[in-house]
SESE-470101 format. One record per residue (C-alpha): residue in three letters; x, y, z. Coordinates in steps of 0.05 Angstrom, whole numbers, always signed. Example, Ala and Ser with C-alpha at 12.3 -4.5 7.8 and 13.67 -1.06 7.14 Angstrom:
BEGIN
node resn ALA | c1 +246 | c2 -90 | c3 +156
node resn SER | c1 +273 | c2 -21 | c3 +143
END
This chain:
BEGIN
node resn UNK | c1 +1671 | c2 +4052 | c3 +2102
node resn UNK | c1 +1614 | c2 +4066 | c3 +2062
node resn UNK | c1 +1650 | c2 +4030 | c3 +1999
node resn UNK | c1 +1659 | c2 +3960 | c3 +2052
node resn UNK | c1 +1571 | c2 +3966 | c3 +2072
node resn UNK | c1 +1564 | c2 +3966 | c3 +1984
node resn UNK | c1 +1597 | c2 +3902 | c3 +1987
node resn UNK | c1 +1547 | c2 +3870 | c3 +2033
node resn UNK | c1 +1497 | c2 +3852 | c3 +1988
node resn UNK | c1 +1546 | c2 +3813 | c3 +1944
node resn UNK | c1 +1572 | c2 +3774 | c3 +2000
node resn UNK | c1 +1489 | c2 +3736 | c3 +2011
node resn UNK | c1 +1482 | c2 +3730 | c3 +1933
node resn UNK | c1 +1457 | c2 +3651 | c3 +1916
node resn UNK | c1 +1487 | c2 +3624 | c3 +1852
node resn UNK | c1 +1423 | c2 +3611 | c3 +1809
node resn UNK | c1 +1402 | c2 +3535 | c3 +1813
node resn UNK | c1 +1385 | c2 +3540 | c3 +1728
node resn UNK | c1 +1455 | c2 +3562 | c3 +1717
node resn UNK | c1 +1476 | c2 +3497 | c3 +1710
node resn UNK | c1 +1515 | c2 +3501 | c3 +1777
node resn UNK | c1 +1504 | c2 +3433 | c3 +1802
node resn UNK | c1 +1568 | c2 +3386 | c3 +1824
node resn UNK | c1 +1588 | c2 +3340 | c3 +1775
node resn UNK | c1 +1579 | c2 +3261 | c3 +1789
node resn UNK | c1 +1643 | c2 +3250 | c3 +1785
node resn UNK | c1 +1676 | c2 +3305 | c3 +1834
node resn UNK | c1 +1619 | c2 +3276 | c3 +1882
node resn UNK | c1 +1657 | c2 +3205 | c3 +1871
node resn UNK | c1 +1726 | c2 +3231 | c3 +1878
node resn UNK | c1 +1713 | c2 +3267 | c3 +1948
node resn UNK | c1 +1675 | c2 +3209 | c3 +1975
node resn UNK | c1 +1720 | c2 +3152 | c3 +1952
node resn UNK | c1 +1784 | c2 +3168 | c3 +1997
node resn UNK | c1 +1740 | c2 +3177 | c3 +2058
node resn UNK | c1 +1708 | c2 +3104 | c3 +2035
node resn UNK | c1 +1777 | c2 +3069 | c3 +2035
node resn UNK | c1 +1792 | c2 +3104 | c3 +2093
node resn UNK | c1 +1748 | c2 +3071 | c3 +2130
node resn UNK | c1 +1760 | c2 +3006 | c3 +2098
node resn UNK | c1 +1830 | c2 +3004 | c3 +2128
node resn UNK | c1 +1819 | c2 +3032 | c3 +2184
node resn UNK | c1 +1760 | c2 +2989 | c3 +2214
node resn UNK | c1 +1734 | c2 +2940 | c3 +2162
node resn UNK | c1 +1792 | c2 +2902 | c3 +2147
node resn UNK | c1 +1827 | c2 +2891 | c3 +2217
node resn UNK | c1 +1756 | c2 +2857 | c3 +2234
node resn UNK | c1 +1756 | c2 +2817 | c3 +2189
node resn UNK | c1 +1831 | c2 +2794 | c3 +2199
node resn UNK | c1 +1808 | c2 +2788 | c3 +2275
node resn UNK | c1 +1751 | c2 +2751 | c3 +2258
node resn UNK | c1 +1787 | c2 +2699 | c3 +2216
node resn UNK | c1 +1834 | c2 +2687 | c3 +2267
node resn UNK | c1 +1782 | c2 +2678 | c3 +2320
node resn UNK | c1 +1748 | c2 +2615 | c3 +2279
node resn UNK | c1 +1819 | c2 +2580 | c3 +2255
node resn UNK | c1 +1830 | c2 +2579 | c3 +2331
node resn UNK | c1 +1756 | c2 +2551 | c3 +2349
node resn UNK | c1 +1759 | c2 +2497 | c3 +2292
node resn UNK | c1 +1836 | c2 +2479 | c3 +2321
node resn UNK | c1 +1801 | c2 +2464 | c3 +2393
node resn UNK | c1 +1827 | c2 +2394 | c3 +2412
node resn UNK | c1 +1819 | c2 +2356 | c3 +2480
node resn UNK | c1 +1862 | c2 +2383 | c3 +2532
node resn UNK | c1 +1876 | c2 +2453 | c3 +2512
node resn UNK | c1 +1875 | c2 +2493 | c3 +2568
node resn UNK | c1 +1826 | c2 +2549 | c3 +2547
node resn UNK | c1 +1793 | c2 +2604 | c3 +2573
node resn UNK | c1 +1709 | c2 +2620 | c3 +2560
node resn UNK | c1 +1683 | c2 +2686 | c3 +2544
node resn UNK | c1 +1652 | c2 +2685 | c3 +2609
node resn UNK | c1 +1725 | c2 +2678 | c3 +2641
node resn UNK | c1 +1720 | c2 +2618 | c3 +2660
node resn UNK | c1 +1781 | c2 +2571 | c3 +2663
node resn UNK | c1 +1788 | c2 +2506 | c3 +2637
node resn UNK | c1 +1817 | c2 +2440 | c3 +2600
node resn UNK | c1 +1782 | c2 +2414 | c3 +2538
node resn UNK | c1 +1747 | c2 +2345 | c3 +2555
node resn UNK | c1 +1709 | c2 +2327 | c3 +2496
node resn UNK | c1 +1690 | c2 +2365 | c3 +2435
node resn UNK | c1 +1625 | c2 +2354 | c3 +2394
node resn UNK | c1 +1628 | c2 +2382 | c3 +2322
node resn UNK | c1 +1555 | c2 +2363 | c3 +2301
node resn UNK | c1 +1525 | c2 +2401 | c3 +2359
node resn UNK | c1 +1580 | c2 +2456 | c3 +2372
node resn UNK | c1 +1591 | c2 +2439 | c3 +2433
node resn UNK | c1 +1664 | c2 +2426 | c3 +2487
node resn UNK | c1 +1657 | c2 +2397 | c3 +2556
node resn UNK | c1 +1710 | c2 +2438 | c3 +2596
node resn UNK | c1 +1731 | c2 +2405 | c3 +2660
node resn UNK | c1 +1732 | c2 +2462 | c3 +2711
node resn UNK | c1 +1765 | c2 +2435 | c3 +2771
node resn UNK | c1 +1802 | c2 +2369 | c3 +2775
node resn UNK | c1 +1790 | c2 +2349 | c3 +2841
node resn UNK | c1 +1715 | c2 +2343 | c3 +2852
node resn UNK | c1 +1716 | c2 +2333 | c3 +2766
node resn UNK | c1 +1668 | c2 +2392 | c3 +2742
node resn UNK | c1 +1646 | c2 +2404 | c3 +2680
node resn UNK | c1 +1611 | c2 +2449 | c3 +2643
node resn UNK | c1 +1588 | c2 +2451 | c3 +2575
node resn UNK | c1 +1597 | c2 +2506 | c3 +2529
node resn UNK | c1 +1583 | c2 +2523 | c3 +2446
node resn UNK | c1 +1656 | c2 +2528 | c3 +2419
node resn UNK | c1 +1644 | c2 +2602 | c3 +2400
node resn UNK | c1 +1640 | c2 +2616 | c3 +2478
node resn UNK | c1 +1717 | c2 +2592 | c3 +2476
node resn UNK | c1 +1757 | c2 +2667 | c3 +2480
node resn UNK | c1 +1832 | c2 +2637 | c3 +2473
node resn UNK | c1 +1876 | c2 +2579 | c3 +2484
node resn UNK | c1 +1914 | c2 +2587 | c3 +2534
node resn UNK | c1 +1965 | c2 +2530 | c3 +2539
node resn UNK | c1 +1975 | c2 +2502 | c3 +2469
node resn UNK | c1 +2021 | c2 +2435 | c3 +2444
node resn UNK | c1 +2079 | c2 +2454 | c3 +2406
node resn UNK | c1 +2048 | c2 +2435 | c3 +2337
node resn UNK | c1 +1991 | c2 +2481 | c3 +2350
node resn UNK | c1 +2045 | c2 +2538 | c3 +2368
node resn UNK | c1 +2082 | c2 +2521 | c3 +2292
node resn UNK | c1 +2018 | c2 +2532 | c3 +2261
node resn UNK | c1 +1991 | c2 +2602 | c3 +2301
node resn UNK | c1 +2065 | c2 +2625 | c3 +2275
node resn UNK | c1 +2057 | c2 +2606 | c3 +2202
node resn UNK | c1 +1996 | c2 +2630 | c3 +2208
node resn UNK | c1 +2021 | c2 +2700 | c3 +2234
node resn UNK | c1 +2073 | c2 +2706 | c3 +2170
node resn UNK | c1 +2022 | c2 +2688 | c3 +2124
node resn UNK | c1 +1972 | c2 +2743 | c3 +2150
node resn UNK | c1 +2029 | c2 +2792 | c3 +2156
node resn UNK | c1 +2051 | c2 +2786 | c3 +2075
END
């Protein structure tokens, strides 16, 4: 036992900062970089892939997609302004409501023509490769 309360001391010693015992740049890099690209893939990159999706399907907007807004609101494209950023949705078809919204507002298509279907699926493949 007394041998193990010797040892003691030895186990609070500080290496000497002028001993040259600093990390080297390079170690520093190598640790860091892994948890960098980590985070890359795992957050940056599906975002942006998400994001790129999201404004393909705002520019393909035509009249009479059935869409729904951000706000959950139902509706079918009426008219779509490009210069102001702006769709008319009608809302209901019997007492003809509209509302106007900026395209970004638009969440998803829901009802789409079979041309627009052709080119979500290409563009699915191409994403995929």
């Amino acid at each position: 036992m007394p041998d193990s309360l010797a040892a003691l001391p030895l186990l609070f010693a500080q290496n000497d900062p002028a001993a040259g015992a600093s990390p080297n740049l390079l170690s520093t890099l190598l640790t860091i970089a892994p948890i960098l690209a980590f985070f890359y893939i795992l957050f940056i990159r599906p975002k942006q892939i998400e994001d790129r999706k999201r404004l393909e399907l705002i520019n393909s907007l035509k009249k009479n997609d059935k869409v729904m807004t951000a706000a959950g609101i139902y509706g079918t494209v009426v008219s779509l302004d490009n210069e102001q950023d702006r769709v008319v949705v009608r809302v209901d078809d019997d007492k003809g409501i509209r509302l106007t919204f900026s395209r970004s507002s638009i969440l998803k298509v829901l009802d789409t023509s079979p041309d627009k279907e052709r080119a979500t699926e290409s563009l699915s493949k191409d994403l995929s490769k």
